[in-house]
Residue, then its C-alpha position, 0 to 999 in steps of 0.5 A: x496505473x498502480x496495481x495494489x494488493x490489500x491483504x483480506x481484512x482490510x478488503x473485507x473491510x473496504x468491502x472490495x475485492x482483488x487487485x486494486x488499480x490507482x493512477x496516481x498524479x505525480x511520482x509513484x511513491x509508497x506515500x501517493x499509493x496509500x493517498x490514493x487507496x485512502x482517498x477512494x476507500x476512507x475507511x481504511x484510514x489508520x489502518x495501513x499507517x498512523x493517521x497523526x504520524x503518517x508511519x506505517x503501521x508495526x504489522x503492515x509491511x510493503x512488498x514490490x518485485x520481491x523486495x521489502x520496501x518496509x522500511x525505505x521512506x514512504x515518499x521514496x520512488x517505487x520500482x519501474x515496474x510498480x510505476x507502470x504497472x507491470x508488478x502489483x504493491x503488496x501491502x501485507x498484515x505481517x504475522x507476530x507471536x509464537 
């Protein structure tokens, strides 16, 4: 069981609230996390990563056990603990502008 944290606009969005959990039927990687998400709420796709590339997108970052996963590759394996579930993915709006 993956535990995930959207940030507020995209909750309000998929009209949910808090901590959201997936199980994910192969390797935990970044790439299933956001199948999942995408898959249970369908309004969210193209908001995290870019439907026609499948990057992420500029102001979304990924955050796990108090590292930056930004920039690893989206079918890298997650930390152990995000894998059992032990640390939530955060998927962050990042801040821009001055």
């Amino acid at each position: 069981m993956i535990r995930v944290v959207l940030p507020a606009h995209l909750r309000t969005l998929a009209r949910i609230e808090g901590e959201q959990r997936f199980e994910i039927g192969g390797p935990a990687t970044i790439a299933a996390v956001l199948d999942a998400v995408e898959a249970r709420h369908p309004m969210l796709r193209g908001t995290i990563r870019d439907p026609a590339t499948g990057k992420r997108r500029a102001f979304v970052r990924f955050f796990a056990c108090e590292r930056d996963l930004s920039h690893d590759p989206l079918d890298a394996p997650l930390p152990a603990a995000i894998a059992n579930g032990a640390e939530p993915l955060l998927v962050v709006g990042a801040m821009a502008g001055g």
